[in-house]
VMD Tcl script that draws the C-alpha trace (Angstrom):
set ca {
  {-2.87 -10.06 10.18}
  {-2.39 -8.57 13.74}
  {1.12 -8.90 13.69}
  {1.56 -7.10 10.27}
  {-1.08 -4.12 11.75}
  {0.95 -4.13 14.88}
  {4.60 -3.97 12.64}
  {2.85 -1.47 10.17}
  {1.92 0.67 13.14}
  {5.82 1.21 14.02}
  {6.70 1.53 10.48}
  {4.02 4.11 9.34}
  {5.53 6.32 12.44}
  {9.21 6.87 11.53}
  {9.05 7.28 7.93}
  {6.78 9.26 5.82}
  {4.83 7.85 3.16}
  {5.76 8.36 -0.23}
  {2.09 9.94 -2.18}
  {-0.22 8.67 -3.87}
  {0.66 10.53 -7.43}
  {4.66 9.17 -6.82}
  {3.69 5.65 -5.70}
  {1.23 5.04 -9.23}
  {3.89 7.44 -11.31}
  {6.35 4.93 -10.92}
  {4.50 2.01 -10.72}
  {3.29 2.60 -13.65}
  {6.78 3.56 -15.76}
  {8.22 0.04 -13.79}
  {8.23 -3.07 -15.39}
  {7.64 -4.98 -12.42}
  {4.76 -3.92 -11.50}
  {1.47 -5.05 -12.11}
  {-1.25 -3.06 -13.55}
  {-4.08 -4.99 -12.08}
  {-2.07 -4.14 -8.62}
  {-2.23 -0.02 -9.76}
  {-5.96 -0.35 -10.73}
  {-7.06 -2.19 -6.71}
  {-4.87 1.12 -5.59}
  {-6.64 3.27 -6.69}
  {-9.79 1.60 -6.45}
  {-8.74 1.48 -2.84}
  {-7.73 5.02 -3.07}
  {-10.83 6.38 -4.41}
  {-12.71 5.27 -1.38}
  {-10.73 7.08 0.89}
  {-11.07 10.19 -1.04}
  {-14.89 9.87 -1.21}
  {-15.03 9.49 2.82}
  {-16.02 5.69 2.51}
  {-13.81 4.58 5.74}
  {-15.02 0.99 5.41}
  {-14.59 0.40 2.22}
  {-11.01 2.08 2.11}
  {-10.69 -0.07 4.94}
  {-11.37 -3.27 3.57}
  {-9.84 -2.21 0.01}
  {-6.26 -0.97 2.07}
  {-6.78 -4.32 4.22}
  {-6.89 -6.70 1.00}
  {-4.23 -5.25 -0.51}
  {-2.08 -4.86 2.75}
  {-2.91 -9.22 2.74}
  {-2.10 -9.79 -0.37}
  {1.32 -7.72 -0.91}
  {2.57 -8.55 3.31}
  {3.60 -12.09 2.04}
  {5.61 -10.79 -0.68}
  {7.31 -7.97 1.10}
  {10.40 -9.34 1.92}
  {11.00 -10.69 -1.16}
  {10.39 -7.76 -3.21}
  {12.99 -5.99 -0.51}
  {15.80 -8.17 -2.01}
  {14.68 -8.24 -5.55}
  {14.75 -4.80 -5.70}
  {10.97 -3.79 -6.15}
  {10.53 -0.38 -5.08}
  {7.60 0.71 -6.70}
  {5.99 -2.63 -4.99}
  {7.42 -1.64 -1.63}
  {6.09 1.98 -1.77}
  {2.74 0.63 -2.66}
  {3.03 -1.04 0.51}
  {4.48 1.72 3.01}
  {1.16 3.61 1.29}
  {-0.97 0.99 2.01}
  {-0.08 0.66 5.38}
  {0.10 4.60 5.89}
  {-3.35 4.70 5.08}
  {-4.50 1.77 6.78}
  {-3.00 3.94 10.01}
  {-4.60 6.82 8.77}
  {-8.29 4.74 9.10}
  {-8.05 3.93 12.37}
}
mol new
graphics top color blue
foreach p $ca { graphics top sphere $p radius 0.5 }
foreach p [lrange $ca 0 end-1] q [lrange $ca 1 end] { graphics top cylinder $p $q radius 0.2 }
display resetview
């Protein structure tokens, strides 16, 4: 998990993150993407917005460990919504600490 943080650190610095309203907008018109996936996004999401730095921490982190695994994969297949979900993750997850 420190490696990912410490690659997600770099990564969150040279590109911008797409937003919130784009990443769920087309993750929810794909049909690759998971709707359970959407749902702990915004769950994740709605902590942040209420101030609730731990939780959105732990929510972003949980995600972040779930989806790093996959990343690379989802690269070659083609998943962008799934890969934007993840550049937002980790924007956030830079944005927490």
């Amino acid at each position: 998990a420190l490696l990912v943080r410490e690659q997600n650190k770099r990564h969150s610095t040279t590109r911008n993150p797409p937003s919130f309203r784009t990443v769920v907008r087309d993750a929810l018109t794909s049909k690759t993407t998971s709707p359970q996936l959407v749902r702990r996004l915004q769950y994740a999401e709605s902590a942040f917005i209420r101030g609730d730095q731990k939780a959105a921490s732990q929510r972003f982190g949980r995600l972040r460990d779930d989806l790093a695994p996959h990343q690379q994969r989802y690269a070659q297949d083609g998943r962008d919504p799934e890969i934007a979900i993840i550049e937002f993750v980790e924007s956030r997850l830079a944005d927490l600490e």
